[in-house]
C-alpha positions in Angstrom: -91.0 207.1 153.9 -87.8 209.2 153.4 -87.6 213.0 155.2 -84.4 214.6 153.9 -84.1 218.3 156.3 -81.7 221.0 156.5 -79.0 218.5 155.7 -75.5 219.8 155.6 -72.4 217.0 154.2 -68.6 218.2 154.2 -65.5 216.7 154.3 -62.1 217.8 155.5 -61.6 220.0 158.4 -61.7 224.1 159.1 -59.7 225.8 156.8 -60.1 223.1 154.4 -63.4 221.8 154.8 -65.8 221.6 151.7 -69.1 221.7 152.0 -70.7 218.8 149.2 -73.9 219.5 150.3 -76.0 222.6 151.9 -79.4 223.2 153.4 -80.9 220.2 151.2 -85.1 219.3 152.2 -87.0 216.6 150.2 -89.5 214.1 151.3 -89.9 210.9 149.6 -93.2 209.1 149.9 -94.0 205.5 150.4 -94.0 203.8 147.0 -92.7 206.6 145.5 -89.9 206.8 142.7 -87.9 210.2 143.4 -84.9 211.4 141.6 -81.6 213.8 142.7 -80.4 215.0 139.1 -77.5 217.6 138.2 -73.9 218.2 136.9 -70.7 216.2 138.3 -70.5 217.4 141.4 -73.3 219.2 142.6 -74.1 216.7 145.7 -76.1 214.0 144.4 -74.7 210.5 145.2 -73.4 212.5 148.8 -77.0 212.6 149.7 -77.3 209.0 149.0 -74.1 208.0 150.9 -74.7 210.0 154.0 -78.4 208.6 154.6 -77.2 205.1 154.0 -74.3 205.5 156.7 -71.2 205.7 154.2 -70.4 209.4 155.1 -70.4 210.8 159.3 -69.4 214.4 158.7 -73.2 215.7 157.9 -76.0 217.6 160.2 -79.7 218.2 159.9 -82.0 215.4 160.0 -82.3 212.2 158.1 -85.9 210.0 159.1 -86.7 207.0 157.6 -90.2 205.6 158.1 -90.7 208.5 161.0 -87.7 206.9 162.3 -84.5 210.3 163.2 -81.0 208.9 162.2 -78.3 208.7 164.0 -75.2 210.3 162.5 -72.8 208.3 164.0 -74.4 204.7 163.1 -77.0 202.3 161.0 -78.2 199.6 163.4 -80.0 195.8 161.2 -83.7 197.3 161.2 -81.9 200.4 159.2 -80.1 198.1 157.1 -83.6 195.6 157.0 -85.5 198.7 156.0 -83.1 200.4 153.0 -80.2 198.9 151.0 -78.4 200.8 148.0 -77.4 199.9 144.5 -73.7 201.3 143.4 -73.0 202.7 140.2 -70.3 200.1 139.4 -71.1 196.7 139.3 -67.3 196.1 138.3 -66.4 197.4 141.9 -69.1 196.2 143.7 -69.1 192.7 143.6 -66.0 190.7 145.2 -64.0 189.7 142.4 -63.6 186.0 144.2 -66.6 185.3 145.3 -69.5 183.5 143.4 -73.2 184.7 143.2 -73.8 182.2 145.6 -71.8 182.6 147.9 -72.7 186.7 147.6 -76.3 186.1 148.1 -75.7 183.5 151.0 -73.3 186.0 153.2 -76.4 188.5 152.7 -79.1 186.5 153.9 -77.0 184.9 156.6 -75.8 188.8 157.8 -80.1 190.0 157.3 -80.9 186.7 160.0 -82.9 184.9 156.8 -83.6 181.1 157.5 -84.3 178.9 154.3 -81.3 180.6 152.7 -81.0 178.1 149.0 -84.6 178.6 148.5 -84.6 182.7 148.8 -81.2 182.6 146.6 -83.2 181.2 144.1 -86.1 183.4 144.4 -83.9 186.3 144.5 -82.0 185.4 141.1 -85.7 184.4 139.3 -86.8 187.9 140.6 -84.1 189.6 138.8 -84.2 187.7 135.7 -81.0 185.3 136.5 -81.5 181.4 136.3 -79.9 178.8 138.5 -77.7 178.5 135.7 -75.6 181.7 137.0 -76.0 180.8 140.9 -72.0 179.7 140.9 -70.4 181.8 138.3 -68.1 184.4 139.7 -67.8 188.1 138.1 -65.4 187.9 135.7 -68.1 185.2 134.3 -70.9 187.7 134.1 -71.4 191.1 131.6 -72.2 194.1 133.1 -75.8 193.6 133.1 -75.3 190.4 134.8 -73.5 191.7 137.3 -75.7 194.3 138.0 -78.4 191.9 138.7 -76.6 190.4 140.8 -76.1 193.5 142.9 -80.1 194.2 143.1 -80.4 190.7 143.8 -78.0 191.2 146.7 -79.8 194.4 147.6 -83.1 193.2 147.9 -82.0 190.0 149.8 -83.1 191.7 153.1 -86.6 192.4 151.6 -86.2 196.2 152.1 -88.9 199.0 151.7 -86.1 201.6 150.4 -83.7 201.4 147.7 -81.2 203.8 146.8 -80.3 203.8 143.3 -76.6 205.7 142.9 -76.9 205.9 139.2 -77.5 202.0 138.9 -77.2 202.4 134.5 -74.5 204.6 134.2 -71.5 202.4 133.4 -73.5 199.7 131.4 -74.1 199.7 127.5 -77.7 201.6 126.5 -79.1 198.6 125.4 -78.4 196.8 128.7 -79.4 199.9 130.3 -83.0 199.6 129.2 -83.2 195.6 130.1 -82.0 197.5 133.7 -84.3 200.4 134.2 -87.1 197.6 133.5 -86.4 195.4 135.3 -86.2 198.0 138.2 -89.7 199.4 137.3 -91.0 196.2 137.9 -89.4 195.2 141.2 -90.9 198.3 142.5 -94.2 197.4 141.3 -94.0 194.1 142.0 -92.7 194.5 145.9 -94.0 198.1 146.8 -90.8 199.6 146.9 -89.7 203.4 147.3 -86.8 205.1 145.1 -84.1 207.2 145.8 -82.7 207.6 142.3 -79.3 209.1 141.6 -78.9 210.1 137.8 -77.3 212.7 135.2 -79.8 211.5 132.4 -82.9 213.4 132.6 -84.7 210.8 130.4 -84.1 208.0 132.9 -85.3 210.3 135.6 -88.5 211.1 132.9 -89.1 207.5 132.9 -87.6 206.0 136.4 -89.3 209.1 138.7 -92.4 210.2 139.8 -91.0 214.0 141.4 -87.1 214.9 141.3 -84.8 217.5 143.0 -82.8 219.4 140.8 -79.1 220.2 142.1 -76.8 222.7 141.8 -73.2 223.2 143.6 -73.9 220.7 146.7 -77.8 223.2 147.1 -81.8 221.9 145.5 -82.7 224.7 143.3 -86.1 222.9 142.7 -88.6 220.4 143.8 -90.6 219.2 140.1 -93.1 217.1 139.3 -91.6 214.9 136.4 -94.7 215.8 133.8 -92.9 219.8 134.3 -89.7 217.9 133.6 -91.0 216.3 130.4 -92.5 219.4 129.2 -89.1 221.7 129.9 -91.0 223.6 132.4 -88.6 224.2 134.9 -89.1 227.7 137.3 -85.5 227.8 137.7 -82.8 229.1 135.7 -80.4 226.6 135.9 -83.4 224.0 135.5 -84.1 225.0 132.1 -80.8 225.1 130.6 -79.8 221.9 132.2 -83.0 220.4 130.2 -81.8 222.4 127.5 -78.4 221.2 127.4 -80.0 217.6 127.5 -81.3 217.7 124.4 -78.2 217.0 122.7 -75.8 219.1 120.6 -77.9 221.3 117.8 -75.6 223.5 115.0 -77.9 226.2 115.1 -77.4 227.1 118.6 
């Protein structure tokens, strides 16, 4: 579903160009859940913005569905086909309008008929009643508001979702109502995961494989069961699962 190749991201110009990401190569396959971990820093939610369009100043190659990017532009069957989830749902979401009207300029924009009906469906599927189809942000918690921004995402019924560290600014026990909800939406509609996180146990639970990332470059490719286990083949793999565990006084 996703073919990530040779791809190169910088920003800035020669002699003051830096280079986010270098020589990164993942495939992502259909139904899969797939997951870009590391430090602050090393590349991870750059990957996500250049496939979906945010960032021009990458080369290598970028498919989708067999389908070669273009670097300069994301035409409605890209947009039809994957749609993104942002880390802050404080930011993402226009502070004056309401869910409503949110959902409704989505569907209009994907070329949906029968828009009332899907806003409906769309809120039910994410666990929001009609009760919250008018409220506006300020009237929502950050849980709310991040259903509302999967809602939005998956108002143009896409096969691809990219997930820029969708739990990272909510409170752990919304987190886990979150990552839930997520796990069944793919289930539920077939859908394929690019998943952006810092937390190796959301990864362990979210991901099927992940890409480990170190200063913009993959140092490994894993199956998550090597993840759980610590088995990393790569230095910096191990201690970044080491350093997950927590802080312990004896080391």
């Amino acid at each position: 579903m996703l073919t990530i190749r040779d791809l190169d991201v910088w920003f800035g110009h020669v002699p003051d160009r830096v280079d986010a990401v270098r020589q990164a190569t993942f495939t992502v396959q259909q139904g899969e859940s797939f997951g870009l971990v590391g430090e602050s820093g090393s590349g991870k939610s750059t990957i996500l913005r250049a496939i979906a369009g945010l960032i021009p100043t990458w080369s290598g190659r970028i498919e989708v569905d067999g389908r070669v990017l273009d670097r300069d532009r994301r035409d409605r069957a890209f947009f039809k086909t994957v749609q993104m989830v942002f880390q802050d749902p404080y930011a993402s979401l226009h502070p004056r309008h309401s869910v409503d009207a949110v959902l409704a300029e989505t569907l209009r924009l994907q070329g949906m008929d029968r828009i009332d009906q899907r806003i409906v469906r769309l809120l039910d599927d994410v666990g929001l009643g009609q009760g919250f189809r008018f409220r506006y942000p300020h009237q929502l918690s950050g849980g709310q508001r991040q259903r509302v921004a999967i809602a939005r995402a998956l108002a143009a019924e896409p096969r691809v979702l990219l997930l820029d560290e969708p739990t990272s600014a909510l409170d752990v026990s919304v987190q886990a109502e979150i990552l839930n909800l997520l796990a069944d939406l793919r289930a539920e509609h077939g859908l394929t995961y690019l998943m952006v996180s810092h937390d190796l146990a959301v990864v362990g639970h979210m991901c099927d494989r992940l890409a480990v990332m170190q200063q913009g470059r993959i140092v490994e490719v894993m199956e998550v069961g090597d993840l759980r286990r610590g088995a990393g083949r790569a230095d910096y793999t191990r201690h970044l699962i080491d350093a997950s565990g927590g802080y312990r006084r004896e080391a």
